[in-house]
PyMOL Python script that loads the backbone (N, CA, C, O; Angstrom):
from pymol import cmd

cmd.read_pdbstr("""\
ATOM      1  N   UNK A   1    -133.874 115.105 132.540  1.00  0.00           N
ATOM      2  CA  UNK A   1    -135.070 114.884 133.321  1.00  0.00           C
ATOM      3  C   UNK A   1    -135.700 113.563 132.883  1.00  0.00           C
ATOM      4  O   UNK A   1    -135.963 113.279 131.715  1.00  0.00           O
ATOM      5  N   UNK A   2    -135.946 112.669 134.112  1.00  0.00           N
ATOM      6  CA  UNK A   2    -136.844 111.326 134.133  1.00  0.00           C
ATOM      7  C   UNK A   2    -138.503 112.060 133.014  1.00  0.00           C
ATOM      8  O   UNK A   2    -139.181 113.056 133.262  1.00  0.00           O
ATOM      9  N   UNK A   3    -138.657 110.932 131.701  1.00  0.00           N
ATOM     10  CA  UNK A   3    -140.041 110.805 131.634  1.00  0.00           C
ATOM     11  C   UNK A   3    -140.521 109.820 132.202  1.00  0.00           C
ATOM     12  O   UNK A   3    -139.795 108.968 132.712  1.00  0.00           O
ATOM     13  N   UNK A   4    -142.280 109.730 132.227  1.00  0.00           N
ATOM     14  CA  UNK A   4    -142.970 109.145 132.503  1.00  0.00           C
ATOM     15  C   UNK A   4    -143.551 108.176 131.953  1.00  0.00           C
ATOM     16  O   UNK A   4    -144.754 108.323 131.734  1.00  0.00           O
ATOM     17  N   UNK A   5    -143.012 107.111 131.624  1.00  0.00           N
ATOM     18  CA  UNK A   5    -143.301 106.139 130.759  1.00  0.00           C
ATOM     19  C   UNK A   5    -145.470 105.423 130.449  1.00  0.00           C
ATOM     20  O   UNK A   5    -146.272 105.188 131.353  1.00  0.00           O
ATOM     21  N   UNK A   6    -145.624 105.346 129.513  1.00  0.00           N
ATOM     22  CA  UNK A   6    -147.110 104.946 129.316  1.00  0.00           C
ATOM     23  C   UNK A   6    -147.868 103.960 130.609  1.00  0.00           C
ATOM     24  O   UNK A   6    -147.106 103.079 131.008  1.00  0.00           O
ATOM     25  N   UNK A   7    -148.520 103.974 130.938  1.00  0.00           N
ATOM     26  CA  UNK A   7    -149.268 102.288 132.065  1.00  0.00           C
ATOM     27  C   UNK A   7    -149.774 101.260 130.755  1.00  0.00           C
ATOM     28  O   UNK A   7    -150.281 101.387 129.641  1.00  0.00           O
ATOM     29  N   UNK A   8    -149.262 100.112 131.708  1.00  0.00           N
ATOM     30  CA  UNK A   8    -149.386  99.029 130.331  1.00  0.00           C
ATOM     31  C   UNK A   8    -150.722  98.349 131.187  1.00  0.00           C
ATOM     32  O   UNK A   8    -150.935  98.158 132.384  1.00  0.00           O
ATOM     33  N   UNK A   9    -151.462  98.101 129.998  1.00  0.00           N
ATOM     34  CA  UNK A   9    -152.797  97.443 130.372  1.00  0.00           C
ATOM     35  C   UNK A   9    -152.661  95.915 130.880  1.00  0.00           C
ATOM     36  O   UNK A   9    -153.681  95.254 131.076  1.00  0.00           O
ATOM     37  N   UNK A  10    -151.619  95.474 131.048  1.00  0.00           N
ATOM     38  CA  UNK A  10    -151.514  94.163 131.779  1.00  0.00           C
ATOM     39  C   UNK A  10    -150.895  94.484 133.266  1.00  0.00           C
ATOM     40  O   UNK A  10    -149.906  93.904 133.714  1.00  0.00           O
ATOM     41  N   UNK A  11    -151.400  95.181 133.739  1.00  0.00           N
ATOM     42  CA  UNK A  11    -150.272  95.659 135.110  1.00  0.00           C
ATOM     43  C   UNK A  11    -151.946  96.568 136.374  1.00  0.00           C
ATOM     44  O   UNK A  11    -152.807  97.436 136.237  1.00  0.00           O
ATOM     45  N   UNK A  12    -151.530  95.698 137.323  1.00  0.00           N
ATOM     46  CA  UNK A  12    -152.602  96.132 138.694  1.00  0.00           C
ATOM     47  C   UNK A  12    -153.495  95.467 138.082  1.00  0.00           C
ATOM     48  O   UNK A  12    -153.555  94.843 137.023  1.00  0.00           O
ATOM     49  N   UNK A  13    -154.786  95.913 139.673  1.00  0.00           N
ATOM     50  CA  UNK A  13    -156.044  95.074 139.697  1.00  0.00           C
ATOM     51  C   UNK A  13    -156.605  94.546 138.055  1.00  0.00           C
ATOM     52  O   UNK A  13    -156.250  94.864 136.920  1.00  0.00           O
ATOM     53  N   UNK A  14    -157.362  93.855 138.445  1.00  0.00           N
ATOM     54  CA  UNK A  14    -158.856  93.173 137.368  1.00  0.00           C
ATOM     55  C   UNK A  14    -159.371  94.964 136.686  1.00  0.00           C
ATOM     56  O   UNK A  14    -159.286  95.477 135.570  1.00  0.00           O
ATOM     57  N   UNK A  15    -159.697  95.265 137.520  1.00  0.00           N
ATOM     58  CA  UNK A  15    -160.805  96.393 137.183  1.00  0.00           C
ATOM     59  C   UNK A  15    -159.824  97.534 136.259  1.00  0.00           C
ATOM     60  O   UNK A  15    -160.216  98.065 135.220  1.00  0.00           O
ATOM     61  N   UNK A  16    -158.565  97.750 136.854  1.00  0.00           N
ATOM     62  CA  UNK A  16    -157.325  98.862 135.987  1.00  0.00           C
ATOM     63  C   UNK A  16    -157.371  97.937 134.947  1.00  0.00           C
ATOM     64  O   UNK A  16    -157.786  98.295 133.845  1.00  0.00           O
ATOM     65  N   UNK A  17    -157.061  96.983 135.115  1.00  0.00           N
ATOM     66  CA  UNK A  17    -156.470  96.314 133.326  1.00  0.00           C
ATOM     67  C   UNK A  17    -157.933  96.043 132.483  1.00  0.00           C
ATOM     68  O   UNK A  17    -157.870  95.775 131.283  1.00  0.00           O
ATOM     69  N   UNK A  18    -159.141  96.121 133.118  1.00  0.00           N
ATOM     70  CA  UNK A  18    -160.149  95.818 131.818  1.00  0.00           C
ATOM     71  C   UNK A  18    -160.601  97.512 131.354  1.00  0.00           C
ATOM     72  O   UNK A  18    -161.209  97.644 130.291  1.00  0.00           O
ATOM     73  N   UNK A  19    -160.319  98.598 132.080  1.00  0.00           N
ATOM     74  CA  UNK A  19    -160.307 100.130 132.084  1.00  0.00           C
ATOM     75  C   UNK A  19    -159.405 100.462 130.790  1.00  0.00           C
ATOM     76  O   UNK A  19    -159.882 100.876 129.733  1.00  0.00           O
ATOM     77  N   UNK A  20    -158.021 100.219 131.020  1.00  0.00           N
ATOM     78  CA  UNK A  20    -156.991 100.832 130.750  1.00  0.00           C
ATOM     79  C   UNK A  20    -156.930  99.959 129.054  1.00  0.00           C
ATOM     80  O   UNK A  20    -156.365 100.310 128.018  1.00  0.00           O
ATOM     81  N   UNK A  21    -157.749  98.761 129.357  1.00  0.00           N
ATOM     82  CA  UNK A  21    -157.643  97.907 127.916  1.00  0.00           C
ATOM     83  C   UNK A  21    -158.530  98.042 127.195  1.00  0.00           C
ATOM     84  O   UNK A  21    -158.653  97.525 126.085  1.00  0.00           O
ATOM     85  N   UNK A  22    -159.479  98.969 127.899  1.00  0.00           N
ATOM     86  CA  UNK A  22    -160.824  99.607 126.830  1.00  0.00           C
ATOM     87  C   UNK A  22    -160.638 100.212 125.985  1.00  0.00           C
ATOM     88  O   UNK A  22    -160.881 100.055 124.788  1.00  0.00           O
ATOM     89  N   UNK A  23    -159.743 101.711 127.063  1.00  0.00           N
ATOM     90  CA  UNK A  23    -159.415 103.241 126.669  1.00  0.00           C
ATOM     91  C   UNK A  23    -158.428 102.948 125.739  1.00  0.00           C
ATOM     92  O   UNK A  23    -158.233 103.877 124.956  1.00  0.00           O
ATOM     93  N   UNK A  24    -157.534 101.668 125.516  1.00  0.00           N
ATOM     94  CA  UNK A  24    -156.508 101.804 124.349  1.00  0.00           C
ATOM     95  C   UNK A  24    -156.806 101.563 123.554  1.00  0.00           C
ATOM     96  O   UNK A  24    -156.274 101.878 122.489  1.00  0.00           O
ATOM     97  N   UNK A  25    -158.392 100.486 123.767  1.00  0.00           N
ATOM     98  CA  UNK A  25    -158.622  99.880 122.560  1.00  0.00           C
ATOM     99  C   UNK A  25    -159.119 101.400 121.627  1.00  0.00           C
ATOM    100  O   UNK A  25    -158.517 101.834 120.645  1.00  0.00           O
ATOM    101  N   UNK A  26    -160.193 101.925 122.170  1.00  0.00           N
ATOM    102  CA  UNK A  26    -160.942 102.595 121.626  1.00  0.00           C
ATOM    103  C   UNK A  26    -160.231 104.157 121.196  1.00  0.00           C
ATOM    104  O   UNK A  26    -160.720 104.865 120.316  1.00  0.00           O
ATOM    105  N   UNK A  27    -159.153 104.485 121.890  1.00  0.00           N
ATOM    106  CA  UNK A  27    -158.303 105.552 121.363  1.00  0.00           C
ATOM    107  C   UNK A  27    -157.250 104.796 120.235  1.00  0.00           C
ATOM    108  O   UNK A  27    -157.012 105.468 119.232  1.00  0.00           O
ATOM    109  N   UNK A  28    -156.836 103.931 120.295  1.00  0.00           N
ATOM    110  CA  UNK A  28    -156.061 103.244 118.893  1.00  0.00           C
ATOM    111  C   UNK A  28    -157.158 102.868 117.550  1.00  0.00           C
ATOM    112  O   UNK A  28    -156.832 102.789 116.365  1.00  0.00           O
ATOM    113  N   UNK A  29    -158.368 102.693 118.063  1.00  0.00           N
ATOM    114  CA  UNK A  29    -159.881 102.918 117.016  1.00  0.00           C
ATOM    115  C   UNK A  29    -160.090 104.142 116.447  1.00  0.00           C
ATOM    116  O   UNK A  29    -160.573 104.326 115.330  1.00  0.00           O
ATOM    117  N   UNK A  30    -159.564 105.348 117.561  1.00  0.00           N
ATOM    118  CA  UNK A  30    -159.971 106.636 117.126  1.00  0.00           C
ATOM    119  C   UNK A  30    -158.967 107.023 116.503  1.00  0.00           C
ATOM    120  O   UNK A  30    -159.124 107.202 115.296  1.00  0.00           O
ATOM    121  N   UNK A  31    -157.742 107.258 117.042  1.00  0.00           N
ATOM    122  CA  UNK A  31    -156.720 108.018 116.753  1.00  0.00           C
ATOM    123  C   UNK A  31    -155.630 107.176 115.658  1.00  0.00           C
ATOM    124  O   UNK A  31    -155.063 107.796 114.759  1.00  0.00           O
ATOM    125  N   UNK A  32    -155.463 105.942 115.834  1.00  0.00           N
ATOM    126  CA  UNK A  32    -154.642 105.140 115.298  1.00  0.00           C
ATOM    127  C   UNK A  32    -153.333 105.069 116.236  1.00  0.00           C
ATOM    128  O   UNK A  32    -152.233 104.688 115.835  1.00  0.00           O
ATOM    129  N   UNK A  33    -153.513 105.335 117.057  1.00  0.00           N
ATOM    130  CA  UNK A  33    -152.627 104.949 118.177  1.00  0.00           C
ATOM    131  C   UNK A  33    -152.714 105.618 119.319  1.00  0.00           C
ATOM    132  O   UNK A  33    -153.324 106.671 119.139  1.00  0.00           O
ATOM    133  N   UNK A  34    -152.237 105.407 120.843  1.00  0.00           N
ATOM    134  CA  UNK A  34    -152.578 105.333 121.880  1.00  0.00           C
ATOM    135  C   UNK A  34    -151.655 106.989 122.424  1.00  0.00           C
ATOM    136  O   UNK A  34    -150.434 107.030 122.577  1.00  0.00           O
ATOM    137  N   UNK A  35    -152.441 108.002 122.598  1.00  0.00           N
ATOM    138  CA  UNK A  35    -151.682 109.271 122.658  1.00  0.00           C
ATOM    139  C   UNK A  35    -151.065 109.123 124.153  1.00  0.00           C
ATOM    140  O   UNK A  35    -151.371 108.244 124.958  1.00  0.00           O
ATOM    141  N   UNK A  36    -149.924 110.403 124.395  1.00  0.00           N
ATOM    142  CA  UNK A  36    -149.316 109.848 125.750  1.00  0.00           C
ATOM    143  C   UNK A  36    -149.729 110.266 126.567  1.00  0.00           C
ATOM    144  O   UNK A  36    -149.381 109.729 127.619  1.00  0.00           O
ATOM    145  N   UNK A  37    -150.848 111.615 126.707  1.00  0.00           N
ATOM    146  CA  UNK A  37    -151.500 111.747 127.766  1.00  0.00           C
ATOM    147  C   UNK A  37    -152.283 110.751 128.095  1.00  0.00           C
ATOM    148  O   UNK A  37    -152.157 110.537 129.301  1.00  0.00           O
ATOM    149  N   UNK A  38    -152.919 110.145 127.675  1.00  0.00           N
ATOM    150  CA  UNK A  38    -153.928 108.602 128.059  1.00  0.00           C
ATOM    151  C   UNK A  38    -152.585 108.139 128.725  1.00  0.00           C
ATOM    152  O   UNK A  38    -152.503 108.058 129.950  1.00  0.00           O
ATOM    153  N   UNK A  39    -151.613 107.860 127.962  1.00  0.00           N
ATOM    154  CA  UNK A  39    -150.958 106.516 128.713  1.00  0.00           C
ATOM    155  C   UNK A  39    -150.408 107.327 130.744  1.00  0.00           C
ATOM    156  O   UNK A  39    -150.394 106.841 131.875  1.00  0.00           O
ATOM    157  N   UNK A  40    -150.208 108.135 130.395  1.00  0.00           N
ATOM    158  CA  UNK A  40    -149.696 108.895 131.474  1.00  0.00           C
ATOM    159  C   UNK A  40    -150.588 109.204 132.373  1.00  0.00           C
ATOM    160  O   UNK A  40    -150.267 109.043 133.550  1.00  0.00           O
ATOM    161  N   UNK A  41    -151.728 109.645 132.098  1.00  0.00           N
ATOM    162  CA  UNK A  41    -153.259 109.726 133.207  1.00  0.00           C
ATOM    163  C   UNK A  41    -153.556 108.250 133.217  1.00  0.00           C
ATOM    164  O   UNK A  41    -154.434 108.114 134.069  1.00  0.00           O
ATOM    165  N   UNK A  42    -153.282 107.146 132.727  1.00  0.00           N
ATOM    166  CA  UNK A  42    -153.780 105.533 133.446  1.00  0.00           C
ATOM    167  C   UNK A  42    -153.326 105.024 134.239  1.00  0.00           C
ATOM    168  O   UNK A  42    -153.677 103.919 134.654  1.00  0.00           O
ATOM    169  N   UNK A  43    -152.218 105.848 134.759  1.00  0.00           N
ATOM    170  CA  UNK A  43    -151.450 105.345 135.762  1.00  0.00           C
ATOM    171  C   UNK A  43    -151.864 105.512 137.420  1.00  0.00           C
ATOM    172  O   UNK A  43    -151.432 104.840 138.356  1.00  0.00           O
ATOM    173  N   UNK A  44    -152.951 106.754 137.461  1.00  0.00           N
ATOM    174  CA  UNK A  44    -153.941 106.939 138.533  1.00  0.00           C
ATOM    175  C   UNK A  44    -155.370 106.513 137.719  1.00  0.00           C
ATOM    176  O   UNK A  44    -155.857 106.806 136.627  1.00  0.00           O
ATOM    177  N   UNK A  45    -155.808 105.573 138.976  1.00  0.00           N
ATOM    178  CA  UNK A  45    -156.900 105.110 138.375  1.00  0.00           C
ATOM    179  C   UNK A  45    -158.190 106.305 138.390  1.00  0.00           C
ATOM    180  O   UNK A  45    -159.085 106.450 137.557  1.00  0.00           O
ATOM    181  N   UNK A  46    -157.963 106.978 139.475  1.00  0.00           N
ATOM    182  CA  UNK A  46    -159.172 108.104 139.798  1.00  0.00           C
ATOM    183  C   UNK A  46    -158.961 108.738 139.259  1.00  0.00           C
ATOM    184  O   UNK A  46    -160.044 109.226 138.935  1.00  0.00           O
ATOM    185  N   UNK A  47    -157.829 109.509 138.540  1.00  0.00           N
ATOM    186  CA  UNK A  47    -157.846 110.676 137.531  1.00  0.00           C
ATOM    187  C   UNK A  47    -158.197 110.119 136.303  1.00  0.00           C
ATOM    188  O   UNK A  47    -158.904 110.642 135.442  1.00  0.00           O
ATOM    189  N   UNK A  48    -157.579 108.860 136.270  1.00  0.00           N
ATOM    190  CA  UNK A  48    -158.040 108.424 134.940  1.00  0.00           C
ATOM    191  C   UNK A  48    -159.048 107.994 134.332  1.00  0.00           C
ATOM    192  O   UNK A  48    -159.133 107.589 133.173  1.00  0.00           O
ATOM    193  N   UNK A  49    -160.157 108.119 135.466  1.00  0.00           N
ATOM    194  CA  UNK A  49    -161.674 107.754 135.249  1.00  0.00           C
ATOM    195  C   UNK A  49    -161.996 109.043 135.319  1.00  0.00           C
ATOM    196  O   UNK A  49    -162.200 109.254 134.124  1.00  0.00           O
ATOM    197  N   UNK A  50    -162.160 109.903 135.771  1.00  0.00           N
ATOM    198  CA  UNK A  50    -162.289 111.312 135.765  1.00  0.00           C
ATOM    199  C   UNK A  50    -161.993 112.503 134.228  1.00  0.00           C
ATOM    200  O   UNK A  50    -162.698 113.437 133.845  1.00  0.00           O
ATOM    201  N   UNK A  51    -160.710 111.976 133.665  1.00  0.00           N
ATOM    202  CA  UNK A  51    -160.721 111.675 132.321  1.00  0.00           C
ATOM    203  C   UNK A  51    -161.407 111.175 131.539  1.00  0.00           C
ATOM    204  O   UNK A  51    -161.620 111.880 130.553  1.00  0.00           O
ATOM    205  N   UNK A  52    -161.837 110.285 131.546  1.00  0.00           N
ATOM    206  CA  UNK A  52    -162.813 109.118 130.575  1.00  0.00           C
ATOM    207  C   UNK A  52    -163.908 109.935 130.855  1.00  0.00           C
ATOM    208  O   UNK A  52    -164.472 109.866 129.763  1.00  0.00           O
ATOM    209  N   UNK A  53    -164.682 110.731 131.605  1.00  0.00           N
ATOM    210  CA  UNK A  53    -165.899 110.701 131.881  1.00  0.00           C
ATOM    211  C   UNK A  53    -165.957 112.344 130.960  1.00  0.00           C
ATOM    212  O   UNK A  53    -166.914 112.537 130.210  1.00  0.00           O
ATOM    213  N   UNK A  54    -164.741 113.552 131.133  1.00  0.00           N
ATOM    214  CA  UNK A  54    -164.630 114.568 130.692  1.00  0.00           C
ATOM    215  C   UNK A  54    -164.527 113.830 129.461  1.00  0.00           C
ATOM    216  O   UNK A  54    -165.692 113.520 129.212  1.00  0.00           O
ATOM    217  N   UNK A  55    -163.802 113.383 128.568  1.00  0.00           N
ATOM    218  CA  UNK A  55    -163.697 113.312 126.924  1.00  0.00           C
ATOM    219  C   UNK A  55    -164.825 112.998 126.595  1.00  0.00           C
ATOM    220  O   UNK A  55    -165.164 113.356 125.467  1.00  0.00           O
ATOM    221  N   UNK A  56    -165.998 112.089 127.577  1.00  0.00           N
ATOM    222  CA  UNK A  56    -167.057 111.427 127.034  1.00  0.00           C
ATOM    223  C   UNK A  56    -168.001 112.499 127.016  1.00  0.00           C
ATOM    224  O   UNK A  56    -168.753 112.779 126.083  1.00  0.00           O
ATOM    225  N   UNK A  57    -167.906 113.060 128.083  1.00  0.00           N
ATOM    226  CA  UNK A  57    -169.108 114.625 128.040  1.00  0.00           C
ATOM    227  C   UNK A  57    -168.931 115.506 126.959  1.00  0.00           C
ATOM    228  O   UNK A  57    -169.941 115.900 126.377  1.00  0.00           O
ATOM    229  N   UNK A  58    -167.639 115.943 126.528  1.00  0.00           N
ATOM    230  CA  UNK A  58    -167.423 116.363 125.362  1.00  0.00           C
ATOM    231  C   UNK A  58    -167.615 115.887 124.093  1.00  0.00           C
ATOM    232  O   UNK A  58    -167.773 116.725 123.206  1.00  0.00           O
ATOM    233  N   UNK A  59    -167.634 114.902 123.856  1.00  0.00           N
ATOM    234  CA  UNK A  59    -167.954 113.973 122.664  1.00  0.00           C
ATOM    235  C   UNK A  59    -169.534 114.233 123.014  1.00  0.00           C
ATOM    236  O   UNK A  59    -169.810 114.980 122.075  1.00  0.00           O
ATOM    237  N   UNK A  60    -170.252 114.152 123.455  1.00  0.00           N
ATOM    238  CA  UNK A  60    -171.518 113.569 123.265  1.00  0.00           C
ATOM    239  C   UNK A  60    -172.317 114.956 123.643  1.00  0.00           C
ATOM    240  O   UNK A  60    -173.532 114.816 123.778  1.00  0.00           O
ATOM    241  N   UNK A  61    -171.836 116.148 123.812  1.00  0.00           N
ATOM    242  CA  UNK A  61    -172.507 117.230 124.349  1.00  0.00           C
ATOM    243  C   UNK A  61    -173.497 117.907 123.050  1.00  0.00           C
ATOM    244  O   UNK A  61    -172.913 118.597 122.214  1.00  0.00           O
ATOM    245  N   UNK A  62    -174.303 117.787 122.978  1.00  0.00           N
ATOM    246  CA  UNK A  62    -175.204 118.574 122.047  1.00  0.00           C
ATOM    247  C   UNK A  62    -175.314 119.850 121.937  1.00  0.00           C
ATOM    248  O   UNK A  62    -176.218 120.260 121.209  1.00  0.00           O
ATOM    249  N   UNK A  63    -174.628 120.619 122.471  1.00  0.00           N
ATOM    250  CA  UNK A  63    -175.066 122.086 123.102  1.00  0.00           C
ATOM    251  C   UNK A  63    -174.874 123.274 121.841  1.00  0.00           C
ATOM    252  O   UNK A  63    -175.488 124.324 121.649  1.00  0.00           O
ATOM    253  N   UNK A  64    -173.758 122.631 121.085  1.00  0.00           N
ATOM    254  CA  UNK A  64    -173.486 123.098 120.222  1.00  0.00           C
ATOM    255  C   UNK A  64    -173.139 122.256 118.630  1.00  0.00           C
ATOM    256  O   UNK A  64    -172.725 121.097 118.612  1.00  0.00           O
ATOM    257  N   UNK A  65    -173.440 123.220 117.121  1.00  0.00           N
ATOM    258  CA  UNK A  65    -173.080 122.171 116.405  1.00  0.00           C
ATOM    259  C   UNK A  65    -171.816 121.665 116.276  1.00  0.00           C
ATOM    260  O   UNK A  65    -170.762 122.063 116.773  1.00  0.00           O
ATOM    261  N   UNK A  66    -172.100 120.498 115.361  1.00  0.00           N
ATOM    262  CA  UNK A  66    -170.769 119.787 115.469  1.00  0.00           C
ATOM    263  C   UNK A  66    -170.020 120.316 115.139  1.00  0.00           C
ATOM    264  O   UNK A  66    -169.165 120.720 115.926  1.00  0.00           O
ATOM    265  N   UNK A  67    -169.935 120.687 113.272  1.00  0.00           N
ATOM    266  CA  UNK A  67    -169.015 121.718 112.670  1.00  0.00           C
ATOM    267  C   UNK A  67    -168.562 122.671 113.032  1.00  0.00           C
ATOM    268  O   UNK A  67    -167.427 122.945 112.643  1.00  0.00           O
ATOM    269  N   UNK A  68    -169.120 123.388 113.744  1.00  0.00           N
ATOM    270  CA  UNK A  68    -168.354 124.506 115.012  1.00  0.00           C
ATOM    271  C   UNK A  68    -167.721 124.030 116.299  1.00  0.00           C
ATOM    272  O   UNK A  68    -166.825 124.696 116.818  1.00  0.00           O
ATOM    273  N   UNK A  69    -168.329 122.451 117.045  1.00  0.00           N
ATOM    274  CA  UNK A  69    -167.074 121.932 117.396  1.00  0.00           C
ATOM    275  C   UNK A  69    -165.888 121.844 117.001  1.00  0.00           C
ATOM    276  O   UNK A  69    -164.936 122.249 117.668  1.00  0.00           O
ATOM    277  N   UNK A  70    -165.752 121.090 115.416  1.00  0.00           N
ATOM    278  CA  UNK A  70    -165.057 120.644 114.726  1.00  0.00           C
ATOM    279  C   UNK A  70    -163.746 121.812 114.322  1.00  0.00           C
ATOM    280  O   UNK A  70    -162.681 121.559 113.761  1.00  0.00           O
ATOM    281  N   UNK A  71    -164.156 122.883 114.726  1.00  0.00           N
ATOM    282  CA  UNK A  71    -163.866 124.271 114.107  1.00  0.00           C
ATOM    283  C   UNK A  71    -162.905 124.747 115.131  1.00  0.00           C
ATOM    284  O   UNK A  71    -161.730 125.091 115.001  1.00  0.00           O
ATOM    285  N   UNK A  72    -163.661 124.692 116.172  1.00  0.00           N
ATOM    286  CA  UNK A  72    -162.954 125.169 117.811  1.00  0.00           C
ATOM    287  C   UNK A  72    -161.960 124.245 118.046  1.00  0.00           C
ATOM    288  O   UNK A  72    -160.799 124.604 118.242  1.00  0.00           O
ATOM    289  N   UNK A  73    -162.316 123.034 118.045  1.00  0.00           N
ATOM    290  CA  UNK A  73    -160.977 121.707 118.417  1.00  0.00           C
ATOM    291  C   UNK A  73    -159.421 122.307 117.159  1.00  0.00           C
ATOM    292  O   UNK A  73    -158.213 122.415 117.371  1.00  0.00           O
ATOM    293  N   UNK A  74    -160.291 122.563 115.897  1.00  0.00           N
ATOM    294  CA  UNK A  74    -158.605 122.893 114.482  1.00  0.00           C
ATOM    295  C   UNK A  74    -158.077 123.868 115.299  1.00  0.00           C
ATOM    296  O   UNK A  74    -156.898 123.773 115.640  1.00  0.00           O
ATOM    297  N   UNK A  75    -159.051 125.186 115.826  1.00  0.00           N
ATOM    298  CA  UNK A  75    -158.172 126.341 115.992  1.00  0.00           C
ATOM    299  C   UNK A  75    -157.673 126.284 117.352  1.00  0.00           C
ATOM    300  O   UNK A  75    -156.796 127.134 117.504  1.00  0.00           O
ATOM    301  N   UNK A  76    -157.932 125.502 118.556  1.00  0.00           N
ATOM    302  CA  UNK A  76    -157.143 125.045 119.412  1.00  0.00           C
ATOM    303  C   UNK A  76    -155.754 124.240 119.090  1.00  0.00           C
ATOM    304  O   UNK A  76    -154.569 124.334 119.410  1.00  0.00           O
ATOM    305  N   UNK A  77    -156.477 123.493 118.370  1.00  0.00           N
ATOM    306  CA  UNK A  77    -154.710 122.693 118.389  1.00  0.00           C
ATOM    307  C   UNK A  77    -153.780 123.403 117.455  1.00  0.00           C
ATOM    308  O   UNK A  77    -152.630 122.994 117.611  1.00  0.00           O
ATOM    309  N   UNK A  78    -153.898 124.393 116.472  1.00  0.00           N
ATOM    310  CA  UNK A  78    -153.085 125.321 115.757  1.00  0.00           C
ATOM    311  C   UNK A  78    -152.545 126.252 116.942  1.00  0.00           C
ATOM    312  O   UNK A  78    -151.332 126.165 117.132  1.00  0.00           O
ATOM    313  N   UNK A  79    -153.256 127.129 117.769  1.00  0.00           N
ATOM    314  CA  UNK A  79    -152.875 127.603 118.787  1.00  0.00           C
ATOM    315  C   UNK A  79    -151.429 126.646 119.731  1.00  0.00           C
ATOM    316  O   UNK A  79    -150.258 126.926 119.986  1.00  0.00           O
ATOM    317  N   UNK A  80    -151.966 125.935 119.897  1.00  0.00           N
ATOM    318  CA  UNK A  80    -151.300 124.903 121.150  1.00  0.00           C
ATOM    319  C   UNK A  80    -150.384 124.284 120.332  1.00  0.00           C
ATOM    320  O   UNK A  80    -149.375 123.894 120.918  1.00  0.00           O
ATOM    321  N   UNK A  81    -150.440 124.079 119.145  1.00  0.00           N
ATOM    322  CA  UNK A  81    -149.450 123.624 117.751  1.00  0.00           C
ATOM    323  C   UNK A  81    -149.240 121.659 118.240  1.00  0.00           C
ATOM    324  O   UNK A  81    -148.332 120.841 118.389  1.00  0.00           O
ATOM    325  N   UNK A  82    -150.240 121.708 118.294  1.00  0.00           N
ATOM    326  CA  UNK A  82    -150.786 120.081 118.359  1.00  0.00           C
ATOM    327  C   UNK A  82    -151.380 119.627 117.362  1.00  0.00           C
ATOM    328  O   UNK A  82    -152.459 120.041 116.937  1.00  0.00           O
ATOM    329  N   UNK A  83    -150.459 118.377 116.724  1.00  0.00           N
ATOM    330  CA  UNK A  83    -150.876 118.243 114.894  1.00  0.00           C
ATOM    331  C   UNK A  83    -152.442 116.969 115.102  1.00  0.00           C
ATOM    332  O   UNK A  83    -153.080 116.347 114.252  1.00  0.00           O
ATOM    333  N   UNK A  84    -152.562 117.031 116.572  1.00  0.00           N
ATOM    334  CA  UNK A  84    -154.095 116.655 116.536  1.00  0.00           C
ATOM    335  C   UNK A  84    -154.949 117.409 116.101  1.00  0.00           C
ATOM    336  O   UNK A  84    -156.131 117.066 116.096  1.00  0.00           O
TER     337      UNK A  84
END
""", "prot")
cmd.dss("prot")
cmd.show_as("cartoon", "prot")
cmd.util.cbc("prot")
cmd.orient("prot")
């Protein structure tokens, strides 16, 4: 089976490549490198802003504390066995 190779931030309009050259910058800031769901959702620009806007609501949601964020995100990715 064909994969889906990453979207490279030099490729389509002005507006995709200063988007797509944000989100790498700032997920290679976070993560230390560029995970492949990002690269794979940049390839639609509308999902991929639609994305950006969900991770950002989550990051910044007050609703709950952090450390029990912090808590819910470990025991999700142990579940899902994602060494994020």
């Amino acid at each position: 089976m064909a994969r889906v190779s990453g979207a490279r931030p030099n490729r389509g309009g002005l507006f995709r490549r200063l988007l797509v050259s944000i989100v790498y910058f700032l997920t290679r800031r976070r993560l230390g490198h560029v995970i492949m769901p990002v690269q794979v959702t940049a390839h639609h620009p509308k999902i991929f802003w639609g994305y950006i806007q969900m991770e950002q609501s989550q990051a910044s949601s007050k609703l709950i504390d952090a450390k029990l964020k912090g808590l819910a995100e470990l025991r999700v990715a142990t579940l899902v066995g994602c060494p994020f």
